[in-house]
VMD Tcl script that draws the C-alpha trace (Angstrom):
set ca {
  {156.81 69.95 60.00}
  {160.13 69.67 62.15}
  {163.03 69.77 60.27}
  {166.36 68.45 61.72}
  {167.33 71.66 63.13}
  {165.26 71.09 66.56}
  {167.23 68.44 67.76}
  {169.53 70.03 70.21}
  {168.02 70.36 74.20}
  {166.09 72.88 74.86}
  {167.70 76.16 75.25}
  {167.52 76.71 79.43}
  {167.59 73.40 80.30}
  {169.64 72.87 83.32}
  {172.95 70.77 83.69}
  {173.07 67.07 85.24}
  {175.52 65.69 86.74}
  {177.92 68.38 86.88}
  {180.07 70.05 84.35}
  {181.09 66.75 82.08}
  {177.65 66.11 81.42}
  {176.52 69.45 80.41}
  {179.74 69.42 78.24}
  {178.30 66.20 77.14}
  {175.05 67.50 76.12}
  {176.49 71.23 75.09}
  {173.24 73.08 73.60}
  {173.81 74.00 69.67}
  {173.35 78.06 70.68}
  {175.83 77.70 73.52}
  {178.21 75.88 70.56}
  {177.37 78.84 68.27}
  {177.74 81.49 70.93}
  {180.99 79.91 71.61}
  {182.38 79.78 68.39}
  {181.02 83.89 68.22}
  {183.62 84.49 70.80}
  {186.61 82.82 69.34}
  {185.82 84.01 65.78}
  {186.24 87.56 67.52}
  {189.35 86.63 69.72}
  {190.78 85.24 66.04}
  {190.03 88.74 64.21}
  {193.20 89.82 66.51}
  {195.41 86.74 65.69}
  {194.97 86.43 62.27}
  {196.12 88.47 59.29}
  {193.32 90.47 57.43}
  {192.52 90.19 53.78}
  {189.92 90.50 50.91}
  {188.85 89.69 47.40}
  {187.85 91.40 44.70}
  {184.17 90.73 43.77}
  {181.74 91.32 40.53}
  {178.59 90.35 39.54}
  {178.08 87.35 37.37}
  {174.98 86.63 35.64}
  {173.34 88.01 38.87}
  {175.35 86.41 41.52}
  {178.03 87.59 43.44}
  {181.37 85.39 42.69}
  {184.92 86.60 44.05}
  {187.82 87.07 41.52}
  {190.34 84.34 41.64}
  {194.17 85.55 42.33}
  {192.94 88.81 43.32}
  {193.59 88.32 47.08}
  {195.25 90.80 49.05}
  {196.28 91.54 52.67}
  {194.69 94.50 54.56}
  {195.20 96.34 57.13}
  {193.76 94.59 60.93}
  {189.64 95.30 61.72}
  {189.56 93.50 65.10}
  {186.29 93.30 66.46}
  {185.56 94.88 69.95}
  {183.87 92.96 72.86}
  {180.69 94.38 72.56}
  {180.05 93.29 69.18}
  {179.97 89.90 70.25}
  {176.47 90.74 71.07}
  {175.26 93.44 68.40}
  {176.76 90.49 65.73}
  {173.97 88.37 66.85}
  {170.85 90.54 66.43}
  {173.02 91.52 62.24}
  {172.86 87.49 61.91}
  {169.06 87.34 62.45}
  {168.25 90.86 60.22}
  {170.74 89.54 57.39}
  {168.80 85.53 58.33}
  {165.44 87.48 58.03}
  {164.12 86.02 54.52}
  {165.58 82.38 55.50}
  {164.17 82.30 59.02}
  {160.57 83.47 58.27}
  {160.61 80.97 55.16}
  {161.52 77.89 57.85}
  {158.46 79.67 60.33}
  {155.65 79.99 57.44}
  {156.61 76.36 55.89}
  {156.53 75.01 59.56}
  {153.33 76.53 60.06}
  {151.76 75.27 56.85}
  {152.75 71.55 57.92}
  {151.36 72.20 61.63}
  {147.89 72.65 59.83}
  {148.26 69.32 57.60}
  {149.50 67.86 60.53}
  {146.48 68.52 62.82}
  {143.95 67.38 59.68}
  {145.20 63.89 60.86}
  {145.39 62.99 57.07}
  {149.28 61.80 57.30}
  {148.51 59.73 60.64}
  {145.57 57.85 59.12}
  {147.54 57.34 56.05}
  {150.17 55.38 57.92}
  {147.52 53.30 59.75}
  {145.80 52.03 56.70}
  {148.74 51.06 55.27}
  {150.10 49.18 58.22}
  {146.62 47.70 58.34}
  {146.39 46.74 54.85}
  {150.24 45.17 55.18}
  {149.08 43.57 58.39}
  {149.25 40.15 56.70}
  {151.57 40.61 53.57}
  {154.88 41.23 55.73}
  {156.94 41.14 52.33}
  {155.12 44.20 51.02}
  {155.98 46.06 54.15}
  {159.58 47.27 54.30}
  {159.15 48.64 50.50}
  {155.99 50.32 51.24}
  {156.69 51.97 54.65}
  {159.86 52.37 53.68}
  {158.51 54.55 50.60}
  {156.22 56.53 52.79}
  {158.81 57.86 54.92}
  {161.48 58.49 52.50}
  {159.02 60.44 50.42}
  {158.05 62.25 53.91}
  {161.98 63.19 54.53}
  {162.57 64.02 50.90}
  {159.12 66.62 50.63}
  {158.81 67.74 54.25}
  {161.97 67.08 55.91}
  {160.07 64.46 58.05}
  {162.04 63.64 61.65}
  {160.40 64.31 65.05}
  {157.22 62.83 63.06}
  {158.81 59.46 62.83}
  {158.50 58.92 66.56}
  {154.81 58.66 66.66}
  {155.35 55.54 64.41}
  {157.68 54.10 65.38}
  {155.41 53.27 68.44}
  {153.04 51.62 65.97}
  {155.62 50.13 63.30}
  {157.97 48.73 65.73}
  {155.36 46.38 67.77}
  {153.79 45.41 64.40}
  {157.39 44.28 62.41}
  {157.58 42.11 65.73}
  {154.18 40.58 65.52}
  {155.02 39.54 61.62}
  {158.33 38.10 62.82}
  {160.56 40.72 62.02}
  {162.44 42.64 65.11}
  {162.62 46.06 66.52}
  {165.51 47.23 64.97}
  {163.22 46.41 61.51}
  {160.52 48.45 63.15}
  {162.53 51.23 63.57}
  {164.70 50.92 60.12}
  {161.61 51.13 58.19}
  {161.00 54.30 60.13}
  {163.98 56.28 60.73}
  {166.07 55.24 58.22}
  {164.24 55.78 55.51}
  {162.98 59.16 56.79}
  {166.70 59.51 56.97}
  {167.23 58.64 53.68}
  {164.54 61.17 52.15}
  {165.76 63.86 53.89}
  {169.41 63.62 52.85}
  {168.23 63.03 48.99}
  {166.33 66.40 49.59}
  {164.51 66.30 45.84}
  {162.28 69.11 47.30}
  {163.22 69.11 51.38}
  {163.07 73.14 51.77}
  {165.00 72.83 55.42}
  {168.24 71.76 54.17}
  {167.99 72.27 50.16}
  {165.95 74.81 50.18}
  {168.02 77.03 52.63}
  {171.22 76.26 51.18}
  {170.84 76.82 47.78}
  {169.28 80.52 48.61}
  {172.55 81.20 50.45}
  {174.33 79.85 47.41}
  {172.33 82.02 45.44}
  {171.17 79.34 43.17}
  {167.50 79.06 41.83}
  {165.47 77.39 44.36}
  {165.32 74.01 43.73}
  {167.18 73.89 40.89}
  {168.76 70.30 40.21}
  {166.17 67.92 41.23}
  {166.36 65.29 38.26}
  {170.15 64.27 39.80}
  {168.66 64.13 43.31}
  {165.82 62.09 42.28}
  {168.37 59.60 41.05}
  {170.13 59.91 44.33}
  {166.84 59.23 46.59}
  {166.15 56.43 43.99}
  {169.57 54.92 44.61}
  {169.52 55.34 48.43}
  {166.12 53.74 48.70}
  {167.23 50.75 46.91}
  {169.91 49.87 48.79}
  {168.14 50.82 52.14}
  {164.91 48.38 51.13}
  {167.94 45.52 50.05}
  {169.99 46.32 53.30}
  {167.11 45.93 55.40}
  {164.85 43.02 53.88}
  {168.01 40.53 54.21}
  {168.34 41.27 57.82}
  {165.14 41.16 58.13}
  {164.93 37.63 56.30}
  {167.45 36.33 58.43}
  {165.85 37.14 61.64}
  {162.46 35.76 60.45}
  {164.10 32.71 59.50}
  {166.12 32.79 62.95}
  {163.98 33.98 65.81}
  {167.04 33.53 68.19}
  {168.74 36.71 66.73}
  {165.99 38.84 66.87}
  {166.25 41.74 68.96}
  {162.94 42.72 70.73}
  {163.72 46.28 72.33}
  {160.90 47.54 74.56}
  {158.54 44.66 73.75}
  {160.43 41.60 75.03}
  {157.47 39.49 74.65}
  {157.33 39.83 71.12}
  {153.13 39.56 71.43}
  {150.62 41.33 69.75}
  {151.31 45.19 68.87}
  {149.50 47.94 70.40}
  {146.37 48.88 68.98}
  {146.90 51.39 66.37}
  {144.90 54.15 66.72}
  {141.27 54.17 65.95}
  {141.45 56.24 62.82}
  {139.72 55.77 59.35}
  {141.17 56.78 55.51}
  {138.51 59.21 55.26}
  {137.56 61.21 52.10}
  {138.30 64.31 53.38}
  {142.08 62.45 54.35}
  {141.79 61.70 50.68}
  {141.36 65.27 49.57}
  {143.77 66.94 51.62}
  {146.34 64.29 50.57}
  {145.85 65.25 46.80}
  {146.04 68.96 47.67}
  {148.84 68.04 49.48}
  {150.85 66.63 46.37}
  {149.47 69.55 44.07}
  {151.25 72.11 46.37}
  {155.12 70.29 45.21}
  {153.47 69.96 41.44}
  {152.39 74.02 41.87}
  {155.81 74.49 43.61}
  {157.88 72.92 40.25}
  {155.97 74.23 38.05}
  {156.43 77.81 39.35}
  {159.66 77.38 40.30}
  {160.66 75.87 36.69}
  {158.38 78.01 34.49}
  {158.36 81.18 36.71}
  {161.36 81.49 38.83}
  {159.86 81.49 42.38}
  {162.28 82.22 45.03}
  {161.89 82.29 48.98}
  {158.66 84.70 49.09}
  {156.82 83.19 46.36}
  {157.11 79.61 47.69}
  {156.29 80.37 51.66}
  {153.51 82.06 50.13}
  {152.53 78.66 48.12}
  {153.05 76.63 51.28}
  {150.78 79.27 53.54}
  {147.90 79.20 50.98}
  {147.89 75.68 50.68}
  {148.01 75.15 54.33}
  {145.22 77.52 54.42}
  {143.16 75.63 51.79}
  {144.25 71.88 53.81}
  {142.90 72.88 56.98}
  {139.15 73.84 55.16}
  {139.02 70.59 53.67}
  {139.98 69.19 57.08}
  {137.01 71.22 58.81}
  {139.23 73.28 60.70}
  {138.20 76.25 62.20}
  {139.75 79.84 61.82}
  {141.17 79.53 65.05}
  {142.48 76.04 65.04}
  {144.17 76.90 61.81}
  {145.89 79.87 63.52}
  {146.57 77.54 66.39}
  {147.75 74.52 64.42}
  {149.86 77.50 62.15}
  {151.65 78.16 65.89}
  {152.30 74.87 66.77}
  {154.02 74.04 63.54}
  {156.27 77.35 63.92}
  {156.82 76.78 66.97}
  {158.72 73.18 66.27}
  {161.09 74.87 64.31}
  {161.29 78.17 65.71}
  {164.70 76.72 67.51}
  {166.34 75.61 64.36}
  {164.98 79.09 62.48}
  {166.73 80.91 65.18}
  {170.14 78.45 64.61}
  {170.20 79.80 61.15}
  {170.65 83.61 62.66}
  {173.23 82.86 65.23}
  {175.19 80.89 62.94}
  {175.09 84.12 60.26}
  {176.06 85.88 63.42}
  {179.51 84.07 63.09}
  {179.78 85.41 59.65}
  {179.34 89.23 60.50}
  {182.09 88.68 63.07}
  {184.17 87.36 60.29}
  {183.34 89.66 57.81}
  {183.78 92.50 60.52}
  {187.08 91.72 61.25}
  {187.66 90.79 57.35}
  {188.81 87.38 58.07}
  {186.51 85.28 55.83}
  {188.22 85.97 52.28}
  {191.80 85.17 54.38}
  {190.12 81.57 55.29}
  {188.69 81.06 51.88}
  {192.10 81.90 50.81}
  {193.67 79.60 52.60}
  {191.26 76.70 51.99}
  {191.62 77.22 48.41}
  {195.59 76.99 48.26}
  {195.29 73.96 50.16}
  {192.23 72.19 47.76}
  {193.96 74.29 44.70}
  {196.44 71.44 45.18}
  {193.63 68.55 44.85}
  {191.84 67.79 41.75}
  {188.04 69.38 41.77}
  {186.19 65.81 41.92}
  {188.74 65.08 45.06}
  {187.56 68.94 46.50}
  {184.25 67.77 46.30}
  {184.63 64.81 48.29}
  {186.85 66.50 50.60}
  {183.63 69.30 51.05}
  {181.53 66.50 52.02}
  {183.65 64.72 54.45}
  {183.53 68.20 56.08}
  {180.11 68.41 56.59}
  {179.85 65.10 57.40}
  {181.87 65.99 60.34}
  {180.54 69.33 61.69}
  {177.38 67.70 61.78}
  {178.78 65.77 64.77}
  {178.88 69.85 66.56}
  {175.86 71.30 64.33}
  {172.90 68.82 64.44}
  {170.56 70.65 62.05}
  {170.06 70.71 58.64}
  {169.40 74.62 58.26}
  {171.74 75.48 60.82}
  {174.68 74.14 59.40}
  {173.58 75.08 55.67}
  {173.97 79.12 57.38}
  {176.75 78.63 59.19}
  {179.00 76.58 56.20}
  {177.48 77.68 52.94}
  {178.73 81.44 52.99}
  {181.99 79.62 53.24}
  {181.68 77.06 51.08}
  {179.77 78.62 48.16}
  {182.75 80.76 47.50}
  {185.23 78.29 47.90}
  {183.70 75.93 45.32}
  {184.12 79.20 42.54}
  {187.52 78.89 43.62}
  {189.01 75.41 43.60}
  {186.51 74.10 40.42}
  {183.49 72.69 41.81}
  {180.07 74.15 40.57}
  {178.06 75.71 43.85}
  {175.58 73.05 43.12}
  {178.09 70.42 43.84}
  {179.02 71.86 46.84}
  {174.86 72.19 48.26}
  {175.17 68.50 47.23}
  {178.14 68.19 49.32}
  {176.46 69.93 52.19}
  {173.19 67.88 51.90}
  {175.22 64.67 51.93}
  {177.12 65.33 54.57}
  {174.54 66.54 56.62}
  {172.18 63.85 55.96}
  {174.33 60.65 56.30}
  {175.61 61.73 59.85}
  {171.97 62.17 61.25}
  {171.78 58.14 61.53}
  {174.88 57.57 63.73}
  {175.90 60.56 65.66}
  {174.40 60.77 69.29}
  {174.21 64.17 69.38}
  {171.21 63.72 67.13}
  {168.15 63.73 69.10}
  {165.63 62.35 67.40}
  {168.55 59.57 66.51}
  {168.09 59.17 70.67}
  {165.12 59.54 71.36}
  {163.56 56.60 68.77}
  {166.28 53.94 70.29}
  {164.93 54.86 73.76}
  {161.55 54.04 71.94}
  {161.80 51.06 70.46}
  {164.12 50.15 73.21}
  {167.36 49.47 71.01}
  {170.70 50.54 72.69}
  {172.59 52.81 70.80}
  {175.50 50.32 70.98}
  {173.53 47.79 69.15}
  {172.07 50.42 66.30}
  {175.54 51.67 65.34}
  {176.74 47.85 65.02}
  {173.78 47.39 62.90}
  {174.00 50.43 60.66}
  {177.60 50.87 60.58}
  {178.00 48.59 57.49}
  {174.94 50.62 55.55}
  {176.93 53.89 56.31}
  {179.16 52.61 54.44}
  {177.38 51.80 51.54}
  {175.70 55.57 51.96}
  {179.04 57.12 51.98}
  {180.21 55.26 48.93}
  {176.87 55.82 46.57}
  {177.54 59.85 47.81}
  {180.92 59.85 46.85}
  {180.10 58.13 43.27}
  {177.08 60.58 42.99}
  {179.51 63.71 43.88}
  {181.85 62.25 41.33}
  {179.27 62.47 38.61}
  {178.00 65.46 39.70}
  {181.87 67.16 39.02}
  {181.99 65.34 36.04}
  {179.10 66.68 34.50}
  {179.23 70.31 35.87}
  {176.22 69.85 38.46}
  {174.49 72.94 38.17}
  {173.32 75.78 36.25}
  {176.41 76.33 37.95}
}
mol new
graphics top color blue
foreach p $ca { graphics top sphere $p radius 0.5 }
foreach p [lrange $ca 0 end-1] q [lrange $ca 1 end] { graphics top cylinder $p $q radius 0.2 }
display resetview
């Protein structure tokens, strides 16, 4: 399904409103295309240097101290172009990885086994409003956390939103129970293969690899996301006066939710669905299965989905399209954004920044380095909306860096994932952040009041969980 990294405006979209506003809504490859250029214009500013490298228990790590300056590379103009086609070849095994798994969940996806899912649930909830926020809640997270569920959450929240209302709750319940906790799974990422996934293979760690920490971390978000919302959503039962109705100021009956039954075959495909992440652990655990093994998985269980779902040959391929298509945008992120690093590495200016980073974090301790790494990506993803785009355009950076200043590389994806995730419920240049407000017709003023505090609490549980991943050498390493 859609992963975070399609939530910038479409690529040819035209300005409004003149040049503010288009600087307002600056597209992600106009961002990355613009940081091309000034990485080039900096390869003939800043001085030149490398490290020494060896291979270590077969990954690449550079040798600390052994930094030297070299003599100038500047780029020339014209690779500013040529860099961006060597991001995409050196992206290759990432980008078709995002395209097959987005293909395989275009197939589930047009089964219709997720969407009736969610409407017997709400149905059989209909009348026990205290079971609700839990359960929904759990749904989505464990979407976000599997699938990287986003753009999917807007369908619901059309059909949650209208029926927290009807039980007594508000919109900004409706949509909590929604896009939160989608949120929440996707930034715990126990098996999310558009942030996780993509990150660790650039870290060259084993696909995967760390989930019983993360499943502790999606455990302790979810708690305090179910706590944070059932008291507001207490109070505002208790006082209708501060409930806030959005686009249904009436606060009647919700719209009909679709006409859609739990079927067996629904049934079926939801178990096969499951046994793909128990296949994917196992092989991953017992076998070692990296990028091509599990895109494989993911294609032959999409294959295998869409029979049970009575899909045709061509509606599979067509379904397989439609799913690569949603995250053909963010696929192509993750190439410009290695595009940066062949200018960098071209001019030989990305061992100078690392070495620079590291004299300034040598001078921290390592559990303060990995804090500091994750109010970093907490910040670029302000510029960098998308969870696989800014995994490719900061891990080749950060990986590194963490060998350098004491933090295991797994600490750092961590870092990354955090960052990344946190952000995506707050910052307007998230789309799908956008577009649900406009949905459930809460003003973004209004949301960040509301969430603001609950940010907080998310930063503070990833800063204790960063702690005790530095503490006990988060890794293999």
């Amino acid at each position: 399904m859609k992963n975070s990294l399609q939530q910038e405006f479409q690529p040819h979209q035209p300005p409004k409103k003149g040049f503010g506003e288009s600087m307002k809504n600056l597209n992600a490859f106009v961002l990355i295309f613009g940081v091309i250029v000034i990485s080039t214009i900096l390869t003939y500013i800043l001085p030149a240097g490398e490290y020494d490298r060896v291979e270590k228990a077969g990954r690449t790590v550079v040798v600390p101290g052994s930094f030297h300056h070299t003599a100038s590379s500047p780029v020339e103009f014209f690779h500013i172009f040529t860099s961006i086609h060597a991001g995409l070849v050196n992206a290759a095994g990432i980008i078709f990885f995002v395209l097959l798994v987005g293909g395989a969940f275009g197939i589930l996806k047009a089964t219709g086994a997720l969407d009736a899912l969610i409407v017997a649930i709400t149905r059989k909830l209909a009348n026990r409003e205290l079971l609700l926020i839990p359960v929904i809640m759990l749904f989505f997270s464990a979407g976000g956390t599997l699938m990287g569920m986003a753009e999917e959450t807007l369908i619901y929240i059309g059909i949650i939103t209208p029926l927290a209302i009807a039980l007594g709750f508000d919109a900004m319940v409706g949509y909590a129970i929604v896009a939160l906790a989608a949120n929440i799974g996707f930034m715990s990422a126990v098996l999310n293969p558009f942030n996780v996934g993509v990150a660790q293979s650039i870290a060259e760690l084993p696909t995967f690899s760390g989930i019983g920490l993360r499943l502790a971390l999606l455990a302790a978000f979810y708690i305090a996301g179910v706590i944070y919302i059932y008291r507001y959503a207490k109070k505002v039962k208790q006082q209708p006066a501060l409930r806030i109705l959005g686009s249904y100021q009436t606060g009647g009956k919700p719209k009909a939710a679709p006409d859609m039954k739990l079927e067996t075959r629904h049934k079926w495909i939801l178990v096969v669905f499951l046994l793909n992440f128990i296949t994917l652990i196992f092989g991953v655990l017992k076998f070692g299965w990296y990028i091509p093994e599990i895109g494989g998985l993911f294609l032959m269980f999409g294959i295998i989905v869409g029979i049970i779902g009575k899909l045709g040959p061509n509606q599979m391929a067509d379904s397989f399209m439609d799913g690569a298509k949603e995250v053909i945008s963010g696929a192509l992120i993750i190439g410009f954004a290695q595009a940066i690093l062949v200018v960098f590495q071209d001019g030989k200016l990305m061992d100078s920044i690392l070495y620079y980073a590291s004299s300034f974090l040598g001078e921290l301790s390592p559990s303060l380095n990995a804090v500091g790494m994750f109010f970093v990506q907490l910040f670029l993803n302000f510029l960098v909306p998308s969870g696989s785009g800014q995994a490719a355009l900061t891990m080749p950076i950060m990986a590194p860096l963490a060998d350098l200043v004491g933090v295991t590389r797994q600490t750092a994806v961590l870092a990354f994932q955090l960052g990344d995730g946190i952000s995506n419920s707050i910052f307007p240049t998230s789309g799908v952040l956008i577009a649900g407000l406009a949905i459930a017709g809460i003003p973004y003023t209004k949301w960040v009041k509301w969430v603001f505090p609950f940010l907080l609490i998310e930063i503070s549980i990833a800063i204790i969980f960063l702690l005790i991943a530095q503490a006990i050498h988060y890794g293999p390493f």
